[in-house]
C-alpha positions, -999 to 999 in steps of 0.1 A, spaced: -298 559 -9 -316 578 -35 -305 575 -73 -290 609 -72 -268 600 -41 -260 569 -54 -249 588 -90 -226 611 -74 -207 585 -57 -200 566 -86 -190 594 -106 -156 600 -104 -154 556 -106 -171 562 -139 -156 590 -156 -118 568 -143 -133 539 -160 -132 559 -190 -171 571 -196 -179 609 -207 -187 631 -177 -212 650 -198 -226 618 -210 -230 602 -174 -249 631 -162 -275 635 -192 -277 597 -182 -284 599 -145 -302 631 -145 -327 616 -164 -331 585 -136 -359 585 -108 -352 556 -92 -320 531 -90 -338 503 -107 -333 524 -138 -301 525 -141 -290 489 -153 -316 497 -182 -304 531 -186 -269 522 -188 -273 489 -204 -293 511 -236 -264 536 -239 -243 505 -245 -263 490 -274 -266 530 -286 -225 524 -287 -229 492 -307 -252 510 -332 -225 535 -336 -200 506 -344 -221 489 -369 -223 525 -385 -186 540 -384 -166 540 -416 -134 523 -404 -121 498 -378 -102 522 -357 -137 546 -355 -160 512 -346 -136 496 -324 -131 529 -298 -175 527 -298 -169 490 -289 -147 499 -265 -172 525 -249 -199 501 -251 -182 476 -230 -174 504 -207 -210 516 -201 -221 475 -199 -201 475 -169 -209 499 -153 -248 490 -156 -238 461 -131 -227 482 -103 -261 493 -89 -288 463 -80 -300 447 -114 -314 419 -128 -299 413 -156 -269 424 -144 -252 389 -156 -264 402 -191 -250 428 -185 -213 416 -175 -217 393 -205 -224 420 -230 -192 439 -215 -171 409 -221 -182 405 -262 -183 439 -268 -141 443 -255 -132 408 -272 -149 427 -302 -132 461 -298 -96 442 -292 -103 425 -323 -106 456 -342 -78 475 -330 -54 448 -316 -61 419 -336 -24 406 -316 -48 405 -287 -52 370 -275 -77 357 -252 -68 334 -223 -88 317 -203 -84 287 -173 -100 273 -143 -116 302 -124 -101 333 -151 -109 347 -184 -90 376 -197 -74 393 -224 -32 392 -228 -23 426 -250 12 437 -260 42 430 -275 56 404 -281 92 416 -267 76 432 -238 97 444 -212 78 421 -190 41 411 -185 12 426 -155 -18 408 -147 -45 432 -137 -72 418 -109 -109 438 -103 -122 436 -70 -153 435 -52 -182 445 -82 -155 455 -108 -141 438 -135 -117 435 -165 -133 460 -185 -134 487 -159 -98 494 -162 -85 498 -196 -69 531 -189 -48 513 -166 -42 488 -192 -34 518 -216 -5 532 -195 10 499 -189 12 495 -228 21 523 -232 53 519 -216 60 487 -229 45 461 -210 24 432 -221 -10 432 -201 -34 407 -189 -69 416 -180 -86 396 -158 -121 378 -144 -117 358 -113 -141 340 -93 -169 358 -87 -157 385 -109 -170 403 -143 -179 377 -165 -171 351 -140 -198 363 -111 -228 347 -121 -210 315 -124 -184 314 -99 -180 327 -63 -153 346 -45 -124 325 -32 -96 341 -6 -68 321 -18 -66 339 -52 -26 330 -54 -39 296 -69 -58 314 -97 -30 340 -101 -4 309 -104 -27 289 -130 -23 320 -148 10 322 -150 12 288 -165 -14 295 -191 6 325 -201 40 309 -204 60 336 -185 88 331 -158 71 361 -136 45 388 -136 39 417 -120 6 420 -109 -18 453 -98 -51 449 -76 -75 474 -72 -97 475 -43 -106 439 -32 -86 432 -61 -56 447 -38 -61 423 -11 -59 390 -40 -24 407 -53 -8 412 -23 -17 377 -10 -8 364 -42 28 382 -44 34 364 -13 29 329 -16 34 331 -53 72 334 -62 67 345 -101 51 376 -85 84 399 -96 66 434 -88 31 443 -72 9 476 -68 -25 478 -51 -48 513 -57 -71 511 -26 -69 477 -15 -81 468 24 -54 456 45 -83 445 67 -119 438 72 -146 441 94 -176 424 87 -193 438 115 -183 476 100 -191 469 65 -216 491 53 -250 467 44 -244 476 5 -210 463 11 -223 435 27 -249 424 0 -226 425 -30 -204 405 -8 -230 380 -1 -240 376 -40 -205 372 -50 -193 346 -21 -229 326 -24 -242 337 6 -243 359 39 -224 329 56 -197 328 32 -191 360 27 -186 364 65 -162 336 62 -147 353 32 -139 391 51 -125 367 82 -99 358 57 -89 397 42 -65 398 63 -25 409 54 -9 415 89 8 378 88 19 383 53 31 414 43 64 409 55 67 379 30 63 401 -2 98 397 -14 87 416 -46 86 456 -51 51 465 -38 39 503 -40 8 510 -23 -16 535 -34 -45 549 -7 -70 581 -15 -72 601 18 -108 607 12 -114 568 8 -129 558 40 -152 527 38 -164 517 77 -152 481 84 -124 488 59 -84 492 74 -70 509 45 -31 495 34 -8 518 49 1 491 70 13 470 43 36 492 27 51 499 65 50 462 71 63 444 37 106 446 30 101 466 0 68 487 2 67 525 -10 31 541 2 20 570 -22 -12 583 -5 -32 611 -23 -48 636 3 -78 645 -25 -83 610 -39 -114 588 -33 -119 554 -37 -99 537 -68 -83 577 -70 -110 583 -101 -106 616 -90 -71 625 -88 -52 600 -118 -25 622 -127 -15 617 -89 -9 581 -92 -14 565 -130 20 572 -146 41 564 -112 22 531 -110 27 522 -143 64 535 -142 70 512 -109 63 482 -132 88 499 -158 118 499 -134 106 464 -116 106 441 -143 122 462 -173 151 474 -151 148 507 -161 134 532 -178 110 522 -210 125 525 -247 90 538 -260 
């Protein structure tokens, strides 16, 4: 795939992780090959941390922080070296930003997770977020904003083989164990918890075998996988974050929801882009059909992770976690 190719099909990814469209294409246009654009995108960061060391007031250098972190990430999502820099720059630069406009912000951290817990203290109840395949904490704070927004307390999360996690931990299937060590650390009788892509398979698993999952949401999760189908770039990022070809076939064997769905107890809404279609990938229509309490919301025009079409599925998402563990509609 040339660098252009490979640009366009993580724009609309981008721009819904929050980076300028202007910005990202004055970036990429100016790329000849893909080993340029960890670099690329890694420099526009630090340019983002110059600007915070500059601005005249908190508010003003922790939104550049929070733009840095964004553009740290996504250096990591094309093949780079120092992409574990990378992830680790992305991680300072948020704990950094949330210090500077949510000094309430607390970080939390366990065996196999690493995140940030935001909100109020009286929240109407509390969602963990969980990244998928090469995503990761920082990628969605927009998510994170409408979820606040309404009320909720929020944790952002690393797992294994995740964000700041993947250069020192690998991929497991049974994320319900991580999810539940979570809960724990947190000090909350439930959660409701949001996956988004990979990250959809690990909440729906987790809301059921977990019991404190109260409410669940996945935005293009797989319902199954094909390791066979999976296109090779798939595959590789796969590999790096399982530790190995072998494990990460033994890893897809396990994506899997058909025996499970119908023990989600919680609320689940599923969210599918029509124009996501990844080869080796069953998208989760099924799951939604399948589970006691599923409701499917599929967006005709949306592509993978719906970066293209937010207003579609953003505030319902967020207002499903409203009515599932607030009861009702937000006071804010």
């Amino acid at each position: 795939m040339s660098v252009a190719e490979f640009a366009a099909a993580q724009y609309t990814r981008a721009v819904g992780a929050g980076l300028d469209p202007h910005e990202y294409r004055r970036v990429t246009d100016g790329l000849t090959s893909l080993s340029g654009w960890g670099p690329a995108f890694t420099e526009t960061g630090h340019a983002y941390l110059r600007r915070a060391r500059k601005a005249a007031t908190s508010v003003s250098a922790g939104g550049y922080l929070l733009m840095a972190a964004r553009w740290f990430h996504v250096a990591t999502l094309a093949p780079y070296a120092e992409a574990h820099r990378a992830a680790a720059e992305a991680d300072h630069a948020l704990g950094r930003a949330l210090a500077a406009l949510e000094p309430g912000a607390r970080r939390v951290s366990g065996e196999g997770f690493t995140g940030w817990l935001r909100g109020p203290a009286d929240a109407l109840g509390t969602v963990v977020v969980v990244p998928g395949l090469d995503s990761a904490k920082e990628e969605f704070l927009d998510l994170s904003s409408a979820l606040l927004a309404r009320g909720l307390a929020v944790f952002a999360m690393d797992g294994p083989g995740q964000g700041v996690l993947a250069s020192s931990t690998a991929f497991r299937p049974d994320y319900e164990r991580i999810v539940g060590r979570v809960v724990d650390e947190l000090g909350v009788a439930r959660v409701g918890l949001v996956g988004l892509s990979l990250g959809g398979f690990f909440a729906a698993r987790t809301a059921a075998l977990e019991a404190r999952v109260a409410a669940v949401a996945t935005v293009s999760g797989p319902f199954r996988l094909d390791w066979g189908q999976l296109p090779p770039p798939v595959r590789e990022i796969m590999a790096q974050r399982a530790g190995g070809e072998r494990a990460a076939r033994d890893f897809a064997r396990e994506v899997d929801l058909g025996s499970l769905a119908s023990r989600i107890a919680a609320p689940l809404l599923v969210v599918d882009g029509g124009r996501d279609v990844i080869p080796g990938v069953t998208n989760t229509e099924p799951l939604a059909r399948l589970a006691p309490y599923g409701t499917y919301l599929s967006v005709p025009h949306g592509d993978h992770l719906l970066g293209n079409a937010r207003s579609d599925w953003l505030a319902p998402l967020a207002d499903h976690f409203v009515h599932a563990l607030g009861g009702g509609e937000a006071s804010r």
